[in-house]
N, C-alpha and C positions, 0 to 999 in steps of 0.2 A: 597502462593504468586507465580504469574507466570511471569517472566521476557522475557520480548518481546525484541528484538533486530533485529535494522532494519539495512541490509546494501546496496550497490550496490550506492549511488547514484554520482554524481560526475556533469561534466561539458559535454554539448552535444550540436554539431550543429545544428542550425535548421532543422528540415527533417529528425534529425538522433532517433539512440535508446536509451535505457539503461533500464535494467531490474532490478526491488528492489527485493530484500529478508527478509523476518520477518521471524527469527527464535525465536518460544517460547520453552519455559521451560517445559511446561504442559505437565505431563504425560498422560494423557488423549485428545491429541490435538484436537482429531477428535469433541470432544464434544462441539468446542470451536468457533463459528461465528466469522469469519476474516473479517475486513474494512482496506481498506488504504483510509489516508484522506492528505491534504496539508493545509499549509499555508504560503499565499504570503506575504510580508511584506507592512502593513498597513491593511489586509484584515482577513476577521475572517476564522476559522479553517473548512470548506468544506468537505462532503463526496467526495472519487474519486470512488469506488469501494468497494462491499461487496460479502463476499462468505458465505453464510449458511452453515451448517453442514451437508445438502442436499438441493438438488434445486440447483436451475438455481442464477446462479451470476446476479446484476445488477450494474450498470454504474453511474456518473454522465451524462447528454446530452454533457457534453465538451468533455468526451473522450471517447463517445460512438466510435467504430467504429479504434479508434488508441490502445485503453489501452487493454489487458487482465489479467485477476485474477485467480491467478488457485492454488491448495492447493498441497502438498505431505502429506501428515497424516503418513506417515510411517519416512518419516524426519522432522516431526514436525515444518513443514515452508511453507510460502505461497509466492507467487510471484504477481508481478507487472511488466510486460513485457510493455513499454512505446515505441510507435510508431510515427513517425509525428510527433515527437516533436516540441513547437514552445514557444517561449518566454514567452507566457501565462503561461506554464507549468511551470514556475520558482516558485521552494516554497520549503518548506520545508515538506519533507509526515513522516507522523507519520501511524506505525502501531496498530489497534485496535483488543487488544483480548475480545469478551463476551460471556457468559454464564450465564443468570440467573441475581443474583447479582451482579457476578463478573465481571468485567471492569480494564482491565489492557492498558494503554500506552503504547509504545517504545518512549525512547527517539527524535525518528526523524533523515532523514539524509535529506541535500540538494542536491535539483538539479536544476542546472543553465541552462537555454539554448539559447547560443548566440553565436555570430559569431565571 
């Protein structure tokens, strides 16, 4: 069993930032395909961002260009550095660990962004 745990999210201004953290359990992190996803309230659960275990990360088109994803495998956590923010980006981001079979959740934290 690998226990994801996301934190960083909180309340931000329009145009401001805030960057998440998913730290998993997995001893073996590296092995392990990171996704952060959100969900807005009434709206179904959305990719934001995926890092492979190599290769090139990709985007949803909403935060091409504002979000980056980038992994530390030696501290067994991934980021989500969130730019431009805008009230669209309200939701809740859940971290995705996979491997194969395995498919683990984070619980999810929220981020609000409003004036």
């Amino acid at each position: 069993q690998v226990r994801v745990v996301e934190s960083g999210g909180g309340l931000a201004q329009p145009g401001g930032s805030l960057r998440l953290s998913c730290a998993a359990s997995a001893t073996i992190f590296s092995t392990f395909a990171m996704s952060w996803y959100r969900q807005a309230p009434g709206k179904q659960r959305e990719l934001v961002a995926h890092i492979p275990t190599g290769g090139r990360a990709n985007y949803a088109d909403s935060v091409k260009g504002r979000f980056t994803i980038s992994r530390d495998n030696g501290q067994n956590t991934v980021y989500l550095q969130m730019n431009s923010l805008s009230p669209e980006d309200t939701a809740v981001y859940y971290c995705y660990a996979t491997r194969g079979a395995y498919r683990y959740w984070g619980q999810g934290t929220q981020v609000t962004v409003s004036s």
